[in-house]
N, C-alpha and C positions, 0 to 999 in steps of 0.2 A: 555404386555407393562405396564409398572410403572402407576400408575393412580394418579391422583393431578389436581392440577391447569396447565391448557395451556398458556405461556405468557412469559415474561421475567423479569430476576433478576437486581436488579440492574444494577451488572455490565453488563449483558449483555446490557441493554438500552444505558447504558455508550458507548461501543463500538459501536453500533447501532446509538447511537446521533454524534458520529467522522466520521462515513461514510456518513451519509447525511451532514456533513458542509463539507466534502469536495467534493461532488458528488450528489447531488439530484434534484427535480423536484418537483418545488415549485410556489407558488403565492409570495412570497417575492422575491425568487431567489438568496438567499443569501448563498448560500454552493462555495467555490470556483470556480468550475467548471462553476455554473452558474453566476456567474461577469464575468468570462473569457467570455461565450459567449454574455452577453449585452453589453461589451466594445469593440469586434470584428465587434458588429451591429451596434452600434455608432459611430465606427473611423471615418467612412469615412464620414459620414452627418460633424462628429463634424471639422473634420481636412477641411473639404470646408469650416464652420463656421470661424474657426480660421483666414484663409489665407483671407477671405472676412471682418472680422474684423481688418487684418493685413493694409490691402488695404488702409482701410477706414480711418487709422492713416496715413498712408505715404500722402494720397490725402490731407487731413487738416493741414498736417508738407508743404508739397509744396503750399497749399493754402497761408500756416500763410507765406511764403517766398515773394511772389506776391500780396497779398493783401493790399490796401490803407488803410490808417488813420480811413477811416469811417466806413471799412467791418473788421475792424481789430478783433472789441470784439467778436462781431456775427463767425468770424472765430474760435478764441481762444476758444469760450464758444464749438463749436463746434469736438474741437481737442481733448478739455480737458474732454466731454462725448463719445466719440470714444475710449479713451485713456481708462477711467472709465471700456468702456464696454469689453474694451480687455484683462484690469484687471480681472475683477471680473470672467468673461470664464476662464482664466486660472487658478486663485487661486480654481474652483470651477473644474475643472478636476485634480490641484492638491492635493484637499481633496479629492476627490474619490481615487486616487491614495495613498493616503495617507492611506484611511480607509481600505482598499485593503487590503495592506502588512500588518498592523496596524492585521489584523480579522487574516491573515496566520499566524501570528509567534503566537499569541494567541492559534490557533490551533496548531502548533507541538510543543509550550509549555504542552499542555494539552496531548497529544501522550504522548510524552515524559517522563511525571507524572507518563501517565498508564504503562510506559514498562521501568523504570529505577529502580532497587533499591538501597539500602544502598553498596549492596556488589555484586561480581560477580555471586552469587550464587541464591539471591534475582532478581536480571535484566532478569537470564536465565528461571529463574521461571515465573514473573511478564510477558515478551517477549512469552513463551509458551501459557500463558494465554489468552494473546491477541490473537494471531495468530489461536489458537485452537478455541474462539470463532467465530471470522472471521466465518472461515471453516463450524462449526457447524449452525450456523446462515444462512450461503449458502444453498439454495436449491441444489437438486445432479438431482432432476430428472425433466419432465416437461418444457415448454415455456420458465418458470422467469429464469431458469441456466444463459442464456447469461447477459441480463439487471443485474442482483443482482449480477456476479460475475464484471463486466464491473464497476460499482459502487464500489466495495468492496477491488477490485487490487489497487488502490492508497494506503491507510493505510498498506494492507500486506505487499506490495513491499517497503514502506518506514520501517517498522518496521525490515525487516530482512536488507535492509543496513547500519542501525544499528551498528546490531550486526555482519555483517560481516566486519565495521570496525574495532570493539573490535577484531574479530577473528587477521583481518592480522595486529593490532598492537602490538597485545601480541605476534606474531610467528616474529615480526621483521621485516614482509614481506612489508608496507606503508609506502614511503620513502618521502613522500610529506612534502617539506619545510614547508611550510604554516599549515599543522597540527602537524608536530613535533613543531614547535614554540610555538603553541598555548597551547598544551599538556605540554611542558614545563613552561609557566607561569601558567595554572592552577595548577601544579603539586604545584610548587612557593609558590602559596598563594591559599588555601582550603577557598570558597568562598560559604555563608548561601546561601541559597533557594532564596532571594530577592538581593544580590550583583552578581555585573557581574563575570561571573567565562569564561575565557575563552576559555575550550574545549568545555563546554556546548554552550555556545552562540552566538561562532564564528565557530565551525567546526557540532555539532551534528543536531543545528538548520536549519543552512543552505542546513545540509544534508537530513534534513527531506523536508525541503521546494523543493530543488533538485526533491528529488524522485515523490514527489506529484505533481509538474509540468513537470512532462518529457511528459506527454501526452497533456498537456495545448493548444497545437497549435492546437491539432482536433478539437478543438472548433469553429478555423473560417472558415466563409463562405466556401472560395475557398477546406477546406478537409473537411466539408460536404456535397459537390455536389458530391466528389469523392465517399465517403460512400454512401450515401443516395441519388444521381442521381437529375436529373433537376425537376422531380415532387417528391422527398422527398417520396418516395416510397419506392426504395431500398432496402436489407437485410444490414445493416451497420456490419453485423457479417459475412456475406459472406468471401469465399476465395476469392483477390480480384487479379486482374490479374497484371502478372508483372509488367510494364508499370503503372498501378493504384499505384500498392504500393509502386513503386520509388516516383513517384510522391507525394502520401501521407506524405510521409515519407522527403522528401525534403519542404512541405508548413507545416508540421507540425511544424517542428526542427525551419525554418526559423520565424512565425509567434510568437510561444514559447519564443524564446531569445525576439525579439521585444516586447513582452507580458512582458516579465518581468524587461526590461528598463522602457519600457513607463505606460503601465496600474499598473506596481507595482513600479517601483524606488526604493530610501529609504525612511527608515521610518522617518517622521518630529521630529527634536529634539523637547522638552519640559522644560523650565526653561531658567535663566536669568544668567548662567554663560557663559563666552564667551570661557574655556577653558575645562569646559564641552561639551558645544556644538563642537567645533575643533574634542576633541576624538568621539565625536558620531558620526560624519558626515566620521573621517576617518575608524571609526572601520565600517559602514555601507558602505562606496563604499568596504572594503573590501570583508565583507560576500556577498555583490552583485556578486561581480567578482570571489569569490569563486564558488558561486550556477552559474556562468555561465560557470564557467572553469569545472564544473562536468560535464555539460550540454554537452559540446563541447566534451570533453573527452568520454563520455559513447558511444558515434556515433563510435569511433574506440578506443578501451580502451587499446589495447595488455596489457600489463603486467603493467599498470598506474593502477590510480584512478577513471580513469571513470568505472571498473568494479564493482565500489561501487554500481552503480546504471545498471548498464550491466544484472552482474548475477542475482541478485534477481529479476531483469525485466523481462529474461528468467526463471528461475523458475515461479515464480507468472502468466505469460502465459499458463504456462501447467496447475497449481495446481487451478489456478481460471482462467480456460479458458472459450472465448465466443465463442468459433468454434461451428460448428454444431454439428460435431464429437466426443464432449468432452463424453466422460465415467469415471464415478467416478471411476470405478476398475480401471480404466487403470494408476490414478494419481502417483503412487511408481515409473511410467516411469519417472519421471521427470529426474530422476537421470541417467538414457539410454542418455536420451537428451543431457542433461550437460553433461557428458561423451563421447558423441558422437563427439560433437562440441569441445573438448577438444582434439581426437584423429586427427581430419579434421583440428588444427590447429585454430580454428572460436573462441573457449574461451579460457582464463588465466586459464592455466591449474592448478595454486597457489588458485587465488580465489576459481575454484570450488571446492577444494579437500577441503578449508577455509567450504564455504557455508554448502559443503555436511556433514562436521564432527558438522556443527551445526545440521542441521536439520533432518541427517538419509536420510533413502531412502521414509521413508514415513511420509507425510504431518502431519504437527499438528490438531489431530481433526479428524483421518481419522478411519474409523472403521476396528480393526481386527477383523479378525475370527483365534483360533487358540485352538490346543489340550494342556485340561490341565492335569498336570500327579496330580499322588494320592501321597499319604504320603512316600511311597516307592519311592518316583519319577520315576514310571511306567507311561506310558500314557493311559489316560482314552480312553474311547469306543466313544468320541462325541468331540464335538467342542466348544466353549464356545465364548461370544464378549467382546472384551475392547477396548477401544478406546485411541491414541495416545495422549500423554499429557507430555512428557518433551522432550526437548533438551539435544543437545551433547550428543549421544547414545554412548556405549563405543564400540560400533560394529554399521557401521552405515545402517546393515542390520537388527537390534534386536530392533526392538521400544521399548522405555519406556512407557510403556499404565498406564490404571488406568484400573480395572477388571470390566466392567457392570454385567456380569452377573456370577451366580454360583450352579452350579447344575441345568443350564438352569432354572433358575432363575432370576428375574433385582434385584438386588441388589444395595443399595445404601452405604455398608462396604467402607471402609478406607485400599482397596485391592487393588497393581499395580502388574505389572507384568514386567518383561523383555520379549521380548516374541522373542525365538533363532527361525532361520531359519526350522531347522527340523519342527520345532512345528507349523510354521505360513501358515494355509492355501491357504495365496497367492506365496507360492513358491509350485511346483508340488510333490516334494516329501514327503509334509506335507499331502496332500488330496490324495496320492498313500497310507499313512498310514489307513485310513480312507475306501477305497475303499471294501475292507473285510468286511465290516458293512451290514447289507440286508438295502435295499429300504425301507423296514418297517420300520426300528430303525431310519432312515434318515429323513420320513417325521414325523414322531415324534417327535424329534429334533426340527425341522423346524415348526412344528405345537405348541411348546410350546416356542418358539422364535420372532415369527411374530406375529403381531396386528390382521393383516384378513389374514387367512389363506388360506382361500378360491380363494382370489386372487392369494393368491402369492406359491400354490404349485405347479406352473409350474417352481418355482424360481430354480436355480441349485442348489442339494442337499449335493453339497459340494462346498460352496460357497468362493468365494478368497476373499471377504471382506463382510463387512453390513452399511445397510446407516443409519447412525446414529441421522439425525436430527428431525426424530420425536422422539427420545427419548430425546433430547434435550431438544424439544418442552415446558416439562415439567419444570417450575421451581426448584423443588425438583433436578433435574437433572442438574443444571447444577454448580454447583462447583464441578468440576473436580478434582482442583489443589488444594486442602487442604494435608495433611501430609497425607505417605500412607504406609504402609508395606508391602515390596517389595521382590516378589517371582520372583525363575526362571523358565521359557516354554519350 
């Protein structure tokens, strides 16, 4: 294994600082996830607060009706600090509310930075990059898989709806009023970094916010007793019985909308124009009603818009799943899945075939094992690793990798590879090539491949993938996605 410094690079902290504001477990409590659940803990004290501050004005509005000449002030002075205190409760959940939306769109501005560029070419890059770290940064084996992939599913699953609206806009396939419109004004008028532009701020934003709230309702009460049981025991990653997960699935959806009328609304205008503020309050019940029209849509999407947030839901289930069951070999299934649901009638069978030409069959970040041929382009005697790292395969069984290693060797060269079906040991008739090889030459291989050896040569000696994250681990290691010179497998 490559030797260096153990830790993280910039960017990868970068990515790593997006998943904890939108998912973590903190002393401040300030990552998305955790507002949602302090204002789920608070409704109810606050909403009896409210209705008994409510009270307290009507009792002094019918006092101040009946009251004599002499209790009149003593009344008034009464009404008008009741009045005060029903003020000041609400202006002060409406800043929380305020600050809320206010932190979220901060945050899928900042997404949105990491995973856009100048040109279509630059986004599919910058979007790999993201998504590959994700991946890489995930543990594959061990306790943390569930928690760390559980956390890490908001950001992937927002960043590939994305790009799977770019997919079905460019093939003609999203026929949504309300994004063709917006797409046409920004088209209109090309809008700096700092003016409203709005495909960005009216359809890409709200789509990020979309996707990072579609789980938002698991946060309250009544769908943590489901997961985690009356003494908060429970395995919350359990398979959970049918009946549970209607039910889940019905307080989550319902709790979520409500969560994001009430604990987020819109965002407060700022400044002293009266027909700036008009447009900002209409353009925000807009994107409101859009992020809830995705919302309501994803639950039954057939051939709409709610597959924006659908399919990549379902993928990102498999490829950062918290089952018990989850096995990092098994991740290339994802595309069985989708496919499967696709044959049963259950997916847009447009979206997946959109999804699947982004992403291949196999995950970004996911480790090959595959035979590389010689100068003759024969195939060599061994197996070699690289890891996945671009988008839109032109076969979406051929990953675009970057080469780790050469001549069993780690390597840090400016080497990718295409890597074909024949050649990739996760298909059987790649490791039927290989079978011819003695046991000897296998752990050989294998002993000049792995970190402890000793451990891991009970490892299968023709292995369908490698787990890549301790090579990661290394900072040296992890810019992937610099410019590479690209051979065929």
């Amino acid at each position: 294994m490559t030797l260096g410094s153990i830790g993280k690079s910039t960017y990868s902290k970068a990515v790593s600082s997006l998943i904890n504001r939108i998912c973590d477990t903190t002393v401040v409590a300030d990552s998305v996830y955790e507002q949602a659940v302090l204002y789920f803990q608070q409704t109810e004290a606050q909403q009896e607060l409210k209705t008994e501050l409510a009270q307290q004005v009507v009792l002094f509005e019918n006092r101040q009706q009946q009251a004599s000449q002499r209790d009149m002030a003593l009344v008034e002075r009464s009404l008008k600090q009741a009045q005060t205190e029903q003020q000041s409760f609400m202006q002060a959940r409406d800043e929380e509310a305020n600050a809320r939306i206010t932190s979220l769109k901060r945050l899928c501005q900042d997404i949105l930075q990491l995973c856009q560029g100048e040109s279509v070419e630059e986004t599919n890059l910058l979007s790999a990059k993201l998504l590959g770290t994700i991946q890489l940064l995930s543990p594959t084996e061990g306790k943390n898989v569930a928690p760390s992939n559980q956390k890490s599913k908001h950001l992937y699953k927002a960043v590939l709806s994305l790009r799977l609206l770019d997919k079905l806009l460019s093939e003609g396939e999203l026929h949504n009023a309300y994004v063709q419109q917006k797409m046409s004004v920004a088209k209109a008028k090309k809008a700096d970094a700092e003016e409203y532009d709005a495909f960005r701020d009216d359809v890409q934003i709200p789509l990020l916010m979309a996707a990072l709230l579609q789980d938002i309702g698991s946060c309250h009460p009544e769908a943590q007793l489901i997961l985690k049981g009356a003494d908060g025991k429970a395995d919350e990653f359990r398979v959970l019985e049918n009946d549970e997960r209607i039910q889940l699935l019905q307080v989550s959806f319902r709790e979520g909308l409500k969560y994001i009328t009430q604990g987020l609304g819109v965002e407060k205008y700022t400044g002293n124009s009266r027909e700036e503020r008009d447009l900002h309050i209409k353009r925000e019940a807009e994107r409101l009603n859009f992020v809830q029209f995705l919302l309501k849509n994803a639950v039954k999407p057939e051939h709409g818009i709610g597959n924006l947030l659908k399919i990549p839901q379902i993928y990102t289930s498999v490829v950062l799943s918290t089952k018990s069951n989850y096995s990092y070999e098994a991740l290339p299934k994802v595309a069985l899945v989708l496919e499967k649901g696709v044959e049963k009638g259950v997916y847009s069978e447009v979206a997946v075939k959109a999804l699947l030409s982004i992403t291949g069959v196999f995950p970004q970040g996911y480790g090959v094992t595959y035979i590389p041929k010689d100068s003759d382009r024969q195939d060599l005697d061994r197996y070699e690793y690289a890891i996945v790292t671009g988008l839109y395969p032109a076969d979406i069984r051929q990953p675009v990798c970057r080469m780790v290693t050469r001549n069993l060797t780690y390597n840090v060269s400016a080497q990718g590879c295409v890597v074909s079906v024949a050649n990739n040991l996760y298909y059987p008739p790649a490791r039927k090539k290989l079978e011819r090889i003695s046991e000897e030459r296998l752990l050989e291989i294998l002993s000049k491949l792995v970190s402890n050896f000793e451990e891991r040569k009970n490892m299968s000696l023709l292995p369908k993938c490698w787990h890549p994250d301790e090579y990661f681990s290394f900072i040296k290691n992890q810019n992937l996605w610099n410019k590479v010179v690209m051979h065929n497998n």
